[in-house]
PAZAPA-4460 file (N, C-alpha, C; in steps of 0.05 Angstrom, whole numbers, plus 32768, in hexadecimal, padded with zeros to 4 digits):
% residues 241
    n_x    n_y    n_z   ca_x   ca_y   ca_z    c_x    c_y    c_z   seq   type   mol
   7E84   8A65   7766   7E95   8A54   7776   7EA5   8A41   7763     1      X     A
   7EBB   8A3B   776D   7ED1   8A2F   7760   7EC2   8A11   7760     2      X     A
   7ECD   89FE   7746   7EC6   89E0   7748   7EDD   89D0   7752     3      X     A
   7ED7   89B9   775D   7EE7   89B1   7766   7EEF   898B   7760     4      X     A
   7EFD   8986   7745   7F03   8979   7737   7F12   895E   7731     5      X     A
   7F11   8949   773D   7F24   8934   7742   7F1A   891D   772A     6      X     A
   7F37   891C   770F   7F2C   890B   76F5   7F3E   88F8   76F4     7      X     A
   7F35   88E2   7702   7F4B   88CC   76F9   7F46   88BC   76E2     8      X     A
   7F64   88B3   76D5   7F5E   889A   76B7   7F4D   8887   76BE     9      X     A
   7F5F   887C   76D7   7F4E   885E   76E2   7F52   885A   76F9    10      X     A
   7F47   8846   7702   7F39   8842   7723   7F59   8826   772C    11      X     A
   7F6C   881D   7713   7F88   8814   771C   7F98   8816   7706    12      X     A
   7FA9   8819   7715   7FC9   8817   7700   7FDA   8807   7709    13      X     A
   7FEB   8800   76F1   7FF8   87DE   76EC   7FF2   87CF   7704    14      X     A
   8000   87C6   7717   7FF3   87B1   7724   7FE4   87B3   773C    15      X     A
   7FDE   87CC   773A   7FD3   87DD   775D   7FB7   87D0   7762    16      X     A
   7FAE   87CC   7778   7F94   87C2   7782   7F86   87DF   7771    17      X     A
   7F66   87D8   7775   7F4E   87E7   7772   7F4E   8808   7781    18      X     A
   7F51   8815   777A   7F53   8830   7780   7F73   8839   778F    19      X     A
   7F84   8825   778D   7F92   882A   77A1   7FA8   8841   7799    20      X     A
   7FAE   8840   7781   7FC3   885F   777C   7FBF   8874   777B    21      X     A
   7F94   8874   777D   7F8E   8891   777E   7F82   8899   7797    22      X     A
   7F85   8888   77A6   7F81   888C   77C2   7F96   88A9   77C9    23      X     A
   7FAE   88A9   77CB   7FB4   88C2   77D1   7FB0   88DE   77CD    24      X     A
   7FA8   88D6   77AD   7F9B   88EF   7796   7F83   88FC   77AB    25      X     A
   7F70   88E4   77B6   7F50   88EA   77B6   7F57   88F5   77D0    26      X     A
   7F64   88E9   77E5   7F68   88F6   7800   7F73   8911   77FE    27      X     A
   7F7F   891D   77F4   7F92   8932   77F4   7F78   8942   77E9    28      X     A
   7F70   893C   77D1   7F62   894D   77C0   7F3D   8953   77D5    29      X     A
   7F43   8945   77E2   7F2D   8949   77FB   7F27   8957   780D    30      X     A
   7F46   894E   7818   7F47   895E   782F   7F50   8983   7823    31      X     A
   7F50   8989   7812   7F56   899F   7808   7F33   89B0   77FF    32      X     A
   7F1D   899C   7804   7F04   89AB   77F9   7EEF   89A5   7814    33      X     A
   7EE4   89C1   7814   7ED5   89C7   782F   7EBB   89B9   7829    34      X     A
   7EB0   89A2   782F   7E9E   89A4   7825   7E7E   89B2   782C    35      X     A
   7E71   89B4   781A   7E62   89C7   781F   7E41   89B3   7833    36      X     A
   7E42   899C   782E   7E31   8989   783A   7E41   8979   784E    37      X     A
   7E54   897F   785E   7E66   896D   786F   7E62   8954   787A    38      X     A
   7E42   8957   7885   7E36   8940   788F   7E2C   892F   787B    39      X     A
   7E26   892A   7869   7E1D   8921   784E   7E35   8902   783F    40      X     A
   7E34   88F6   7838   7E3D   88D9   7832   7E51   88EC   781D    41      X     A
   7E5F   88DB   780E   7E68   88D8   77F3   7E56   88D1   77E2    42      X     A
   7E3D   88DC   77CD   7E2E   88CD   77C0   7E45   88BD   77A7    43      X     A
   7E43   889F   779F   7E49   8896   778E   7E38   888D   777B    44      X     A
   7E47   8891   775E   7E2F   8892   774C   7E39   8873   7736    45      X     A
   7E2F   885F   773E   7E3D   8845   772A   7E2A   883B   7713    46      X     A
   7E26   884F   7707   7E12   8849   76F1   7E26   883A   76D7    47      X     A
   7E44   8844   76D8   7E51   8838   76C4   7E58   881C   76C0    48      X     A
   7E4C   8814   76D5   7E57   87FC   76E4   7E39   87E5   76CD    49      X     A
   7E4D   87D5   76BB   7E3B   87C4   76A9   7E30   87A7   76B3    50      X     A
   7E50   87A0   76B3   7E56   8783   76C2   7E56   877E   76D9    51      X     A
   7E52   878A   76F3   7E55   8798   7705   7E37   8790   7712    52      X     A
   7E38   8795   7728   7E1B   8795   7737   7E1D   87AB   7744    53      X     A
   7E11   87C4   774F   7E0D   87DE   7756   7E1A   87D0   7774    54      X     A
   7E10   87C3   7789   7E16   87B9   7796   7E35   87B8   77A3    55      X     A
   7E3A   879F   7798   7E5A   8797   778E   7E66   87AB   7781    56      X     A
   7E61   87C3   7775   7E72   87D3   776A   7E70   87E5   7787    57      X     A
   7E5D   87F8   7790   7E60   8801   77AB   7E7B   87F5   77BF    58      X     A
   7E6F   87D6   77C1   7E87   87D3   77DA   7EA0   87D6   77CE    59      X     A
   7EA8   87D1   77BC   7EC4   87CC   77AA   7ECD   87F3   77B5    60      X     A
   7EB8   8803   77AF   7EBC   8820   77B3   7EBD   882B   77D0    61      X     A
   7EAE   881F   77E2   7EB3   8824   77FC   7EC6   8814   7808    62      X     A
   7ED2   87FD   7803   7EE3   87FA   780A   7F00   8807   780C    63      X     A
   7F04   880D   77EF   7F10   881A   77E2   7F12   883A   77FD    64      X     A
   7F04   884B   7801   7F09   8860   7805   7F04   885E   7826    65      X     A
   7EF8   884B   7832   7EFF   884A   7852   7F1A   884B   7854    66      X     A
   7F28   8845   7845   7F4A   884A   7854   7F4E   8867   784F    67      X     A
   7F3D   887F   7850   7F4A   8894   784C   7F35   889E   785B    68      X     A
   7F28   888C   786E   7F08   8894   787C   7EF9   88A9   786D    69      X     A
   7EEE   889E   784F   7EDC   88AA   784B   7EBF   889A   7847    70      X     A
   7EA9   88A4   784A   7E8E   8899   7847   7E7C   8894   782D    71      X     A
   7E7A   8880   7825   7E72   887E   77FF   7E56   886E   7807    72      X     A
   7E49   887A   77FB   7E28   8876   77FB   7E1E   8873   77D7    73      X     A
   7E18   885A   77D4   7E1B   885C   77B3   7DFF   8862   77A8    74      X     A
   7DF3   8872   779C   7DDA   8889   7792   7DC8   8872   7787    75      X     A
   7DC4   8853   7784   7DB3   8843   7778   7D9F   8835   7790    76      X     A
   7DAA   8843   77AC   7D9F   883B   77C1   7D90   8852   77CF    77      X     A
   7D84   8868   77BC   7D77   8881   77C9   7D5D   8881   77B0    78      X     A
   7D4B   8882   77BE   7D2F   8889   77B2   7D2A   889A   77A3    79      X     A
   7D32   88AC   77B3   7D36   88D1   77A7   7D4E   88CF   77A9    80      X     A
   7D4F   88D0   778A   7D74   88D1   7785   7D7E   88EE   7784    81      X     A
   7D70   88FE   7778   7D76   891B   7779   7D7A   8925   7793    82      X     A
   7D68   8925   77A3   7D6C   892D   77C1   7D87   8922   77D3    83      X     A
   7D92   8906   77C8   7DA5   8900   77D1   7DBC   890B   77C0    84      X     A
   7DBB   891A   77AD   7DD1   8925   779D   7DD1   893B   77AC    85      X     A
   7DBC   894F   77AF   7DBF   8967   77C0   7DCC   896E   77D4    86      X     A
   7DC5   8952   77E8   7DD6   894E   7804   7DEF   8938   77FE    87      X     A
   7DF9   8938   77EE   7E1B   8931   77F3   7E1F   8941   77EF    88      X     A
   7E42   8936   7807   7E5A   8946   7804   7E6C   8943   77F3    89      X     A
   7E60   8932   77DE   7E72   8935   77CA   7E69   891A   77AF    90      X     A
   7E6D   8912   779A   7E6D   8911   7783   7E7E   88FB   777C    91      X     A
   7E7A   88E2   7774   7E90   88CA   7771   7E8B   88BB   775C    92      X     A
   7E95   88B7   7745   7E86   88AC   772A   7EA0   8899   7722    93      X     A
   7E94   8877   7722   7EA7   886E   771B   7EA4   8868   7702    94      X     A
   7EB6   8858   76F2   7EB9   884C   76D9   7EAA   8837   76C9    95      X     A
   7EA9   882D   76BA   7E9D   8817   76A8   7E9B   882D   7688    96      X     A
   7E80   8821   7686   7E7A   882F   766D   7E68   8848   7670    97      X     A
   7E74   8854   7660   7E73   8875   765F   7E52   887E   7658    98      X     A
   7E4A   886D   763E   7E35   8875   7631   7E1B   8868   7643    99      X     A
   7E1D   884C   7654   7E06   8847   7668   7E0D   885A   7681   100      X     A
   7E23   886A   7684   7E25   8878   76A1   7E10   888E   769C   101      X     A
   7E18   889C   7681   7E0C   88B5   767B   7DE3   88A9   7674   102      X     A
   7DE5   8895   7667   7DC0   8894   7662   7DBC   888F   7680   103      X     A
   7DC6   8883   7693   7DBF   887B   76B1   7DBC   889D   76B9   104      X     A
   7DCB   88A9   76B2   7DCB   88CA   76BF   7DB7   88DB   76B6   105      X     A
   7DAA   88D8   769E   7D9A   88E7   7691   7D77   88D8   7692   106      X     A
   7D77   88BE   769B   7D62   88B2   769E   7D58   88B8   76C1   107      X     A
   7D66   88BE   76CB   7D5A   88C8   76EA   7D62   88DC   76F6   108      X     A
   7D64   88EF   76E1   7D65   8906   76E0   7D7A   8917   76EB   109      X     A
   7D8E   890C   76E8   7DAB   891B   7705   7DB4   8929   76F1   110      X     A
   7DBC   892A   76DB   7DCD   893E   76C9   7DD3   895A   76DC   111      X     A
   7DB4   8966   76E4   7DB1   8989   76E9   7DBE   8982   7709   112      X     A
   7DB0   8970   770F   7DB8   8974   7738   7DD7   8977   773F   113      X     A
   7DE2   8961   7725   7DFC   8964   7738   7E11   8979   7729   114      X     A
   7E0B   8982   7715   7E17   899B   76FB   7E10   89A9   771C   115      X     A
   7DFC   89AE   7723   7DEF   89C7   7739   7E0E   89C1   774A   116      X     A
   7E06   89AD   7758   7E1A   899C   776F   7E2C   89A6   776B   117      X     A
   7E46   899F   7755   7E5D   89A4   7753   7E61   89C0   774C   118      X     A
   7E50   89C9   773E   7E59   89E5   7729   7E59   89F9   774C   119      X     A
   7E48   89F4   7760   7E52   8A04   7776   7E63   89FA   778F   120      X     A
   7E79   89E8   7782   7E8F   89E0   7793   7E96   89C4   77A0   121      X     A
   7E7E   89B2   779E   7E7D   89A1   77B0   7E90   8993   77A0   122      X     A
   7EA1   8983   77A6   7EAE   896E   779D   7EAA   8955   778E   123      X     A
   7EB2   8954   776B   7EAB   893B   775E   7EC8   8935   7759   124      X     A
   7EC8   8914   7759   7EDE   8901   7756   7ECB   88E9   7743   125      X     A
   7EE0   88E2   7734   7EDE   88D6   771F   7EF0   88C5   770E   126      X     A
   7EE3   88AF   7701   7F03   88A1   76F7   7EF7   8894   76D7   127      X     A
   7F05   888E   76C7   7EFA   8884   76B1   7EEA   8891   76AA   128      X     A
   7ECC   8885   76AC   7EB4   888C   7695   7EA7   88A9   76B3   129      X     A
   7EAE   88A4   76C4   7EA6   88BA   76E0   7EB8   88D2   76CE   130      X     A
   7ECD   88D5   76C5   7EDE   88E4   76C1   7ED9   88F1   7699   131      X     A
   7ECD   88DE   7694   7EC8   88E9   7676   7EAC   88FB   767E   132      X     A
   7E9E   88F3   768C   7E7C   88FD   768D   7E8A   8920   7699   133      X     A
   7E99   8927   76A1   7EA3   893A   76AA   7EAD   8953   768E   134      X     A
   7EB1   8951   7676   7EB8   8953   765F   7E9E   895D   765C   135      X     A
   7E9C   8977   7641   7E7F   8981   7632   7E6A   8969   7628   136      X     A
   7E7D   8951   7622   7E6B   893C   760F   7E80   8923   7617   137      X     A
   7E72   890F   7613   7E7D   88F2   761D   7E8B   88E9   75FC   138      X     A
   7E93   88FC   75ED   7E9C   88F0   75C5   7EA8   88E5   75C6   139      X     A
   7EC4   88EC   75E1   7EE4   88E2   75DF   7EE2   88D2   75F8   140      X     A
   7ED2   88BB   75F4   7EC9   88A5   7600   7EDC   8891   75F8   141      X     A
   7EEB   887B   7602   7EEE   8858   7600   7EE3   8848   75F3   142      X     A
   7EC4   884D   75FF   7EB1   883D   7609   7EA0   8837   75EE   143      X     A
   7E90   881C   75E8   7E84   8820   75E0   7E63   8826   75DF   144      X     A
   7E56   882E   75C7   7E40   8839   75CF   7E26   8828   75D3   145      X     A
   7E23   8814   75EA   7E16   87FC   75EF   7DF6   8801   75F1   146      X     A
   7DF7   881D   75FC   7DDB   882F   7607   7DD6   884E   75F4   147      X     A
   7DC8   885D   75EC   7DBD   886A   75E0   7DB4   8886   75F3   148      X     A
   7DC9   8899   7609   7DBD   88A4   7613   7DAB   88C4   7601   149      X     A
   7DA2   88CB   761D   7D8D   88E6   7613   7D9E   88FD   75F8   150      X     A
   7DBA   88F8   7604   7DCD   890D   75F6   7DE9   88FC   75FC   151      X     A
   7DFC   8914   75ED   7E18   8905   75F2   7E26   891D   7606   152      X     A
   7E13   8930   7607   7E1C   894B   761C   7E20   893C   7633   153      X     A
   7E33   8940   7643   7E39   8937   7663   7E38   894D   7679   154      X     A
   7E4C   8956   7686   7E41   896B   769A   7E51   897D   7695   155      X     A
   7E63   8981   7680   7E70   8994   767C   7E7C   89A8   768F   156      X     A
   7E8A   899C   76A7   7E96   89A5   76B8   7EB5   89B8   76B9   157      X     A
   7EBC   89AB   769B   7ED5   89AF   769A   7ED8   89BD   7677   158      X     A
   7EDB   89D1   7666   7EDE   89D4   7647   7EE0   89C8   7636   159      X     A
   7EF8   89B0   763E   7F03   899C   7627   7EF6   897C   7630   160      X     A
   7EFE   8970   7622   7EF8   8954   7624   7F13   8948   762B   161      X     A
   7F08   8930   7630   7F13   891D   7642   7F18   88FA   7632   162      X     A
   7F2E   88F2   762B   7F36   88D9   762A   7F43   88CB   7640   163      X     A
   7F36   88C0   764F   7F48   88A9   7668   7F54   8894   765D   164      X     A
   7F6A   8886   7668   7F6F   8866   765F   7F82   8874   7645   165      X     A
   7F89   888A   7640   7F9B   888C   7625   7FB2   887A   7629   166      X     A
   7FB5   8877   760F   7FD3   8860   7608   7FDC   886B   75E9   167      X     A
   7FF2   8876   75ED   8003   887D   75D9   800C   885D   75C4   168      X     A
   800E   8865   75B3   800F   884D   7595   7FFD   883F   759E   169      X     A
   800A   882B   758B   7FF3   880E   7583   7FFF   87F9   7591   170      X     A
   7FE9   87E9   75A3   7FF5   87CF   75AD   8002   87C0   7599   171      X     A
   8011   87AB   75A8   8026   87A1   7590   8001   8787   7583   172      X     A
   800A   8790   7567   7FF4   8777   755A   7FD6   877D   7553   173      X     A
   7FD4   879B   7564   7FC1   87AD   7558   7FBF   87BE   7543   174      X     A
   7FBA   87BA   752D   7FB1   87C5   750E   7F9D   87DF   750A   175      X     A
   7F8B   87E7   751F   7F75   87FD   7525   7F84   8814   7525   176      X     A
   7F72   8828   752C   7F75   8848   752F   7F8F   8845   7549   177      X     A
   7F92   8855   754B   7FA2   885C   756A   7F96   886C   7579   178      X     A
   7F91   886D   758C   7F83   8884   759D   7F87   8899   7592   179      X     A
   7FA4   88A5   7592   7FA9   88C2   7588   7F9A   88C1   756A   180      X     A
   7F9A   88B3   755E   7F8F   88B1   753B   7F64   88C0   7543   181      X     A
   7F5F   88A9   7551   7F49   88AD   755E   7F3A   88C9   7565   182      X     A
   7F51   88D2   7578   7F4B   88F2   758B   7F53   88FF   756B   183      X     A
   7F5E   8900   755E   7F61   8914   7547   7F49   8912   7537   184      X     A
   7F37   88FA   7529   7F22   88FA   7529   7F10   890C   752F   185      X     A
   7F12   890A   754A   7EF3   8917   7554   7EFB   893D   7556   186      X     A
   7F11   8941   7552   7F1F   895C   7554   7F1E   8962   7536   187      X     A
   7F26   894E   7520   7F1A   895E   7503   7EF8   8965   7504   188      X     A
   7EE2   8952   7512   7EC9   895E   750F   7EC3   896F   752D   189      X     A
   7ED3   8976   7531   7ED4   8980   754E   7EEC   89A4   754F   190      X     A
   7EF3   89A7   753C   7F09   89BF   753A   7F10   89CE   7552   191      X     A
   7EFE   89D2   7562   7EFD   89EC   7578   7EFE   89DA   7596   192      X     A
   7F04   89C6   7595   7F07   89B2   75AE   7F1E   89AA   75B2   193      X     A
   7F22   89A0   75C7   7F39   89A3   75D9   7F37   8988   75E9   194      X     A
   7F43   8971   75EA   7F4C   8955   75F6   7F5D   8951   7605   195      X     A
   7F62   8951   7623   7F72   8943   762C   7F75   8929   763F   196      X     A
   7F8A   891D   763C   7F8C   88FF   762C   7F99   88F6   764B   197      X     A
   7F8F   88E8   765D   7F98   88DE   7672   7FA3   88BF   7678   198      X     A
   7FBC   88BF   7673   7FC3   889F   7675   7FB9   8894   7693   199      X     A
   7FBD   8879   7695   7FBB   886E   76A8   7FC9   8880   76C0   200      X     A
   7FBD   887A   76DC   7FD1   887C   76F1   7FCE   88A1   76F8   201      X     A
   7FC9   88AE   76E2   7FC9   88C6   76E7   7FA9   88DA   76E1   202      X     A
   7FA9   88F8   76E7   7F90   88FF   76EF   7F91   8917   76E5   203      X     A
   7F80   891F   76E2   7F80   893C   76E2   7F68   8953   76F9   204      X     A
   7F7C   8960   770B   7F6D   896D   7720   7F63   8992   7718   205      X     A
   7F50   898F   7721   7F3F   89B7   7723   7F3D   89BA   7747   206      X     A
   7F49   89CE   7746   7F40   89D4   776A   7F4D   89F1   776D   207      X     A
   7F45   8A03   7778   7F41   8A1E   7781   7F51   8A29   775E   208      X     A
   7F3A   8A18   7751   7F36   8A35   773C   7F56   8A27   7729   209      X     A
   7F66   8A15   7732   7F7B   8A09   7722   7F7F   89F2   771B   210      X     A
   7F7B   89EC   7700   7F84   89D2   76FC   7FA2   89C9   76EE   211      X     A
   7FA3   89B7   76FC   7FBD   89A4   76F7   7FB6   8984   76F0   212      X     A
   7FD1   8976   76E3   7FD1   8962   76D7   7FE6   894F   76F2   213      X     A
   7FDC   893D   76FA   7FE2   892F   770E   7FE5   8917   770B   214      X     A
   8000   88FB   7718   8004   88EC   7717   801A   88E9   7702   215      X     A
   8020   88C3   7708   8041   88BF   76F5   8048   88BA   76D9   216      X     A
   802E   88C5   76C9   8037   88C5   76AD   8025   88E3   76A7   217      X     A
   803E   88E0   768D   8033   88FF   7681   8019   88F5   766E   218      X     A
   800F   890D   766B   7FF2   890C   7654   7FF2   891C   763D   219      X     A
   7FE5   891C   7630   7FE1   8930   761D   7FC5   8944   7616   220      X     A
   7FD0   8954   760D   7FB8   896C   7608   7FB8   8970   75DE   221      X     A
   7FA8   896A   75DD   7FA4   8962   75BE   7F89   897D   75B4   222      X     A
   7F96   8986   75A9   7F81   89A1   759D   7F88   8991   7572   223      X     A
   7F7B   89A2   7562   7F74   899B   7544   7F96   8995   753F   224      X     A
   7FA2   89A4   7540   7FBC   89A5   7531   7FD4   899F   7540   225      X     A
   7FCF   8994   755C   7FE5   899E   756B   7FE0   897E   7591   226      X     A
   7FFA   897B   758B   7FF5   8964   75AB   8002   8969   75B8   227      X     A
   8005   8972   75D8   801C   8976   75E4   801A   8970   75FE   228      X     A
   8037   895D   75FD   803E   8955   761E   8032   895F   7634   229      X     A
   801F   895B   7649   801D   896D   7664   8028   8950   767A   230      X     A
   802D   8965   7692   802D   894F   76A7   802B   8963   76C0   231      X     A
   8036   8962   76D7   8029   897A   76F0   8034   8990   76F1   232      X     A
   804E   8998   76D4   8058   89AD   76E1   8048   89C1   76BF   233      X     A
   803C   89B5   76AF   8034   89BC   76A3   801A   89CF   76A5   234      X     A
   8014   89EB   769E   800A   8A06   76A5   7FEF   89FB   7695   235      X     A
   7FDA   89F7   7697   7FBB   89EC   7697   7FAB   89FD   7698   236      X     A
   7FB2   8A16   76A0   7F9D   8A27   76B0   7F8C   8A33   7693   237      X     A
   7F9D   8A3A   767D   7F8E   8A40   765A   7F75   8A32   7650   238      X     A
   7F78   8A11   765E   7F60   89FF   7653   7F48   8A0D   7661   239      X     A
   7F42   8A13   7678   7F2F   8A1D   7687   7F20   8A38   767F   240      X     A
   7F2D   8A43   7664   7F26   8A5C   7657   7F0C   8A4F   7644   241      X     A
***
């Protein structure tokens, strides 16, 4: 069965409230997947969430997606967390930091349940560090490494890896790497890997077996020797090989 794939940069762009520009993304990309647990919540998973209270990060998220009447049940309020992964209708991983999302994922054991979950269709959506864990390995991370998880393997849903939050050059007054300097990095000890680079505001979608690059800025696809423009009219379907 086909996966069914929703990767956003971030949860706002320039001055938009809290989920509010991908509210269209998530409704559309919804109502397009059958789900296979219908009656079943949205499980949300806010392990990335540092500064954050699991709590207060939930409502910020259900608020957020009642205007598209959907139901978000956040996974730090289930006993048996696995069994509540089984029965959603679907998969919701927000942002913070990447490297406590993934040790939070591998310390109570969800890695296999929801790889199971999605790999037979059910619907995952994701933004930031939700959207890197989606990638073979969390390398081409932001984030820094605050926590020490089991591995740097993630769920490998998708071939290539994933940079969210990309920003072309150097802020004015910044002297460091540049992102692009960065992703080339990890592609000299990395040769056979494949990055693509999602600015703000925009996403990258998988659904009946096709993926496309979605939203109002273009991205890039960065292989060892080579970087190139994509945006939605751009042909994607090669990365999935």
């Amino acid at each position: 069965m086909s996966k069914n794939l929703l990767l956003l940069s971030s949860s706002k762009f320039a001055d938009s409230g809290y989920l509010t520009h991908a509210l269209p993304f998530i409704q559309t990309f919804l109502s397009k997947v059958e789900p296979i647990k219908p009656d079943g919540p949205l499980i949300f998973i806010p392990f990335a969430g540092v500064s954050v209270e699991y709590d207060d990060y939930e409502k910020m998220v259900q608020t957020a997606f009642a205007e598209i009447g959907s139901e978000i049940k956040s996974i730090h309020h289930f006993k048996d967390k696995q069994s509540a992964i089984k029965n959603a209708s679907g998969i919701v991983v927000g942002g913070g930091n990447t490297f406590a999302l993934l040790d939070a994922l591998y310390q109570n054991e969800l890695i296999g349940p929801i790889q199971q979950l999605i790999n037979n269709g059910t619907p995952y959506i994701g933004w930031s560090a939700g959207s890197n864990i989606a990638a073979p390995s969390i390398k081409t991370t932001n984030d820094m490494p605050i926590v020490e998880p089991a591995s740097f393997d993630a769920f490998g849903f998708l071939p290539f890896q994933i940079n969210p939050h990309y920003i072309e050059g150097n802020p004015p007054g910044h002297n460091g790497e540049t992102r692009q300097q960065r992703l080339e990095e990890f592609l000299i000890k990395n040769p056979s890997s494949k990055i693509v680079a999602i600015p703000e505001g925009s996403a990258i979608q998988l659904q009946n077996q096709h993926l496309q690059f979605i939203g109002p800025k273009s991205g890039f696809l960065f292989s060892l020797k080579q970087k190139l423009s994509i945006n939605s009219t751009s042909d994607l379907q090669g990365l999935l090989n």
